[in-house]
ZADO-1210 file (C-alpha; in nm, 4 decimals, padded with zeros to 6 digits):
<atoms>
<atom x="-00.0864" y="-00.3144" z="00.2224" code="UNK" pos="1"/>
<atom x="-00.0669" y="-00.6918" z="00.2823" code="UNK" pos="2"/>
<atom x="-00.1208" y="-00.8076" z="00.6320" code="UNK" pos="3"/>
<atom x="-00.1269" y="-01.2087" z="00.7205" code="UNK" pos="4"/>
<atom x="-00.3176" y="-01.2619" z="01.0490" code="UNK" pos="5"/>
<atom x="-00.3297" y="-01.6682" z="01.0412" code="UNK" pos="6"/>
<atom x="-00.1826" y="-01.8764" z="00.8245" code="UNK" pos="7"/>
<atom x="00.0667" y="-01.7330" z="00.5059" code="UNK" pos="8"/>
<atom x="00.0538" y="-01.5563" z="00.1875" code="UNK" pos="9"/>
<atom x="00.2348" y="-01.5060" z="-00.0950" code="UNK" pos="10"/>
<atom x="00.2886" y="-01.1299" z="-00.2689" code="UNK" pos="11"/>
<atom x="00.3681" y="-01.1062" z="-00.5897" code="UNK" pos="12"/>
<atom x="00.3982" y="-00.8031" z="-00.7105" code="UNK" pos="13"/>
<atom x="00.4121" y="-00.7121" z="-01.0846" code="UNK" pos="14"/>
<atom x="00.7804" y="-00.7809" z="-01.2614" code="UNK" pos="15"/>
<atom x="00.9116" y="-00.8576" z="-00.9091" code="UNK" pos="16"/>
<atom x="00.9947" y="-01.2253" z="-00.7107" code="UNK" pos="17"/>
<atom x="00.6924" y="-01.3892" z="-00.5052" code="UNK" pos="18"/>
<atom x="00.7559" y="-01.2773" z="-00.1348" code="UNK" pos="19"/>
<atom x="00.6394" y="-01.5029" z="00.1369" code="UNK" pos="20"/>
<atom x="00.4223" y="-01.3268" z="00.4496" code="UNK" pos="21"/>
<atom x="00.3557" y="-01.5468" z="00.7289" code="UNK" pos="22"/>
<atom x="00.1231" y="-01.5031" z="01.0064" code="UNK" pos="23"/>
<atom x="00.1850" y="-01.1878" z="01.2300" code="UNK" pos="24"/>
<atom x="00.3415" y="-00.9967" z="00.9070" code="UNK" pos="25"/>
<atom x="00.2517" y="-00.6825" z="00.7167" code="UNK" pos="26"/>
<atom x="00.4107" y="-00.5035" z="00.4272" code="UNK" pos="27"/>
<atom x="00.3585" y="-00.2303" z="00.2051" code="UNK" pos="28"/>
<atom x="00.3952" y="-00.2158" z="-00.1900" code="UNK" pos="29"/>
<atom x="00.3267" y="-00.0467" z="-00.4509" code="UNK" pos="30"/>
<atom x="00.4841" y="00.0556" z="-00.7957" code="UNK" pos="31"/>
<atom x="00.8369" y="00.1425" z="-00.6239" code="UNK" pos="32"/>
<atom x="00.8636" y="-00.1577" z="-00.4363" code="UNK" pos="33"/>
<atom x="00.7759" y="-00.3920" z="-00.0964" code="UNK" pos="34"/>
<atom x="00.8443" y="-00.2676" z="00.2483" code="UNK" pos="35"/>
<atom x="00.7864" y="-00.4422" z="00.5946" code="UNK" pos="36"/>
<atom x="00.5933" y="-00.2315" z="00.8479" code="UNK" pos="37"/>
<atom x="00.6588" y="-00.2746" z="01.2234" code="UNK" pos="38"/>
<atom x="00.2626" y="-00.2623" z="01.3013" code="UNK" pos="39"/>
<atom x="00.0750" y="-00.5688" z="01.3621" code="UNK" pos="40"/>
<atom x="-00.2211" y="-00.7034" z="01.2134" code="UNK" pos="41"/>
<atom x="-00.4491" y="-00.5956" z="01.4890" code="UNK" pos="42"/>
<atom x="-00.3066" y="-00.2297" z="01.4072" code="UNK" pos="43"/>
<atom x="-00.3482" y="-00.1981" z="01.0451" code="UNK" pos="44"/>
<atom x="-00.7126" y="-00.3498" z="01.0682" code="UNK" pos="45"/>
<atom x="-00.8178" y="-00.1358" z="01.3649" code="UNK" pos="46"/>
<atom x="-01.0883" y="00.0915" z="01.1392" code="UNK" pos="47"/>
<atom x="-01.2874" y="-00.2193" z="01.1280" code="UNK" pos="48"/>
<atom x="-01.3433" y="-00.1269" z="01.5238" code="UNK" pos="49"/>
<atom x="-01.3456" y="00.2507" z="01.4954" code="UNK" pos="50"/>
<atom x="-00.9980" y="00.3174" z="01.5788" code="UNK" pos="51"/>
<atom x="-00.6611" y="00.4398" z="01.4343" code="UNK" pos="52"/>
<atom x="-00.3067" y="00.3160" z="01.5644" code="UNK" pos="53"/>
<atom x="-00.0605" y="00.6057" z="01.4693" code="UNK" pos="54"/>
<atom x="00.2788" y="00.4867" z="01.5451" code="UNK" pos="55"/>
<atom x="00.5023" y="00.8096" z="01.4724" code="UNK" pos="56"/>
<atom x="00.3204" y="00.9378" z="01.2664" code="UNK" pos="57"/>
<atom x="00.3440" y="01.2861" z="01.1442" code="UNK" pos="58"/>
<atom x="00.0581" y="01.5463" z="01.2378" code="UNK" pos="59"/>
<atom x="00.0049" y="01.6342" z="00.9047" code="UNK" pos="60"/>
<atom x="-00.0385" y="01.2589" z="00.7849" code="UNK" pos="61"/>
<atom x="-00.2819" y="01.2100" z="01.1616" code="UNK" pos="62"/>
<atom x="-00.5029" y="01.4817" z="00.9861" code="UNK" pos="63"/>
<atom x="-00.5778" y="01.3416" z="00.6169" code="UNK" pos="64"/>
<atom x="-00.7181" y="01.0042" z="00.8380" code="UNK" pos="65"/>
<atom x="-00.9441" y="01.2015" z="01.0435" code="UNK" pos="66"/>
<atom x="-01.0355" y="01.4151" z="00.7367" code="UNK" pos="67"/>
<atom x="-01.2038" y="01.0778" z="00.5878" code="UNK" pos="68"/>
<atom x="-01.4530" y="01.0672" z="00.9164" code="UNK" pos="69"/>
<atom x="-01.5422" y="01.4622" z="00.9606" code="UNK" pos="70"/>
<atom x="-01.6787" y="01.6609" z="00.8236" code="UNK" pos="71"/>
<atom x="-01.4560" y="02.0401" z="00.7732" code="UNK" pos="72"/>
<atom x="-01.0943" y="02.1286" z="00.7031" code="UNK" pos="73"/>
<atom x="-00.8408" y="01.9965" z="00.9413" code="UNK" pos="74"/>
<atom x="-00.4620" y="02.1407" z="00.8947" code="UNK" pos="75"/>
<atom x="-00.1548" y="02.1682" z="01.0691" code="UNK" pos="76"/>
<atom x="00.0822" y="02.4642" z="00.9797" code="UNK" pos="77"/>
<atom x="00.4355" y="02.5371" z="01.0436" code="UNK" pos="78"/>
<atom x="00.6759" y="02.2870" z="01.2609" code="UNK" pos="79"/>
<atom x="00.3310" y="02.1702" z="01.4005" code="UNK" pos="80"/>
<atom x="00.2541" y="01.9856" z="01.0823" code="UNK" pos="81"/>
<atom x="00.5478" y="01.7711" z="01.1401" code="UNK" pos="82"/>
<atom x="00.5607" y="01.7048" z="01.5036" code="UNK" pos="83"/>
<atom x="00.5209" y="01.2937" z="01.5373" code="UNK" pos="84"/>
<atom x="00.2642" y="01.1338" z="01.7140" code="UNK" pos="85"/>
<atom x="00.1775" y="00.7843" z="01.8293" code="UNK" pos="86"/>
<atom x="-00.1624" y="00.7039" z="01.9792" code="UNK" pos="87"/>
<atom x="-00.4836" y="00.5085" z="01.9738" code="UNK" pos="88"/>
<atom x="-00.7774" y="00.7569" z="01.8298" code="UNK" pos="89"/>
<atom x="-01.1250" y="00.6897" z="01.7833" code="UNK" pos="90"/>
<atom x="-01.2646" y="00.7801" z="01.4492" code="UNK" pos="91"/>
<atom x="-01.6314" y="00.8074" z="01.5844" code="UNK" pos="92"/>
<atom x="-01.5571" y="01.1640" z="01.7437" code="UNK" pos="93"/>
<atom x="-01.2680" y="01.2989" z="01.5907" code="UNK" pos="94"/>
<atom x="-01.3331" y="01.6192" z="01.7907" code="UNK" pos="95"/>
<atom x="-01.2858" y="01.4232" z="02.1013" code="UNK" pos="96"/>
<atom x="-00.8888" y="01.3213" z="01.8828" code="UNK" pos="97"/>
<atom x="-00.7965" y="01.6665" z="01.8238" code="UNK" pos="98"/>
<atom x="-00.8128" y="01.7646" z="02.1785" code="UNK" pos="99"/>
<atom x="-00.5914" y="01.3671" z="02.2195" code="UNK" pos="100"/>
<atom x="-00.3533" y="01.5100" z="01.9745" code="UNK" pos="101"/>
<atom x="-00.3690" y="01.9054" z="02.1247" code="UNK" pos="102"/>
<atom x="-00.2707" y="01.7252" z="02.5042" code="UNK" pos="103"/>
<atom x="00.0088" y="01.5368" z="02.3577" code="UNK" pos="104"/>
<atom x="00.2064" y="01.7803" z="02.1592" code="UNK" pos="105"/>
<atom x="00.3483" y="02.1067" z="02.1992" code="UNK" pos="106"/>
<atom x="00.1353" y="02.2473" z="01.9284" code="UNK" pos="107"/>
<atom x="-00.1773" y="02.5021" z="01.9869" code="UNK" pos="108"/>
<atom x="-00.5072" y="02.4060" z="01.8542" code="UNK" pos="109"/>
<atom x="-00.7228" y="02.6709" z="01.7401" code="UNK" pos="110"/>
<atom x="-01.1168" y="02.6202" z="01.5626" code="UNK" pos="111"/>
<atom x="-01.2476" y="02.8358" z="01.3420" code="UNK" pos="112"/>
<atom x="-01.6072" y="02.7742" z="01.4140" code="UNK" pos="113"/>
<atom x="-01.7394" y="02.4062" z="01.3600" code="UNK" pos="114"/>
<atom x="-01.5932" y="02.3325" z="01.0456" code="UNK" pos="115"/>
<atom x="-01.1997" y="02.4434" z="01.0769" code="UNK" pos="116"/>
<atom x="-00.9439" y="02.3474" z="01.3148" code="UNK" pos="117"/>
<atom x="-00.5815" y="02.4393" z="01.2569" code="UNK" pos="118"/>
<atom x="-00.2631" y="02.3287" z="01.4538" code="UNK" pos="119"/>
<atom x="00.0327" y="02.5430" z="01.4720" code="UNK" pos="120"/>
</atoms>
């Protein structure tokens, strides 16, 4: 992920043209190609101030992020895994974002002692 807060860049991935980013721009690349992304740069950097910006994103995808900052299996089963979600979570108590996520989907979230949590 490239993301240009001030000023410009140039991209250039390998065996492809140079693509300009200006200020305000992000994109996405790897081996298949170079994407734009709709989130600013204050959005992609927000883990340097303990937070995620999920901007329909799909449970599933929510879960390996929070994964990285607890400790314990976190899954979502069924249609639940795949229900979208936008939000602003902080990564310092991700117990505190499952119960974010549980309040803003129809999904049922269910903890198997300390370490497990499962929505379905």
């Amino acid at each position: 992920m490239v993301s240009v807060a001030t000023g410009s860049a140039l991209l250039r991935p390998a065996g492809r043209a140079a693509l300009p980013i200006e200020a305000g721009q992000t994109f996405y690349f790897d081996r298949h190609g170079v994407r734009a992304s709709d989130l600013s740069f204050a959005a992609v950097s927000a883990w340097t101030r303990g937070v995620f910006v999920a901007d329909r994103l799909p449970l599933a995808e929510l879960l390996e992020v929070f994964g990285r900052y607890r400790t314990g299996l976190l899954r979502a089963s069924g249609n639940a895994a795949a229900q979208q979600i936008s939000g602003v979570f902080r990564l310092d108590d991700i117990d505190s974002a499952l119960l974010q996520v549980a309040a803003a989907l129809p999904v049922k979230l269910t903890r198997y002692g300390r370490y497990v949590a499962v929505f379905s």
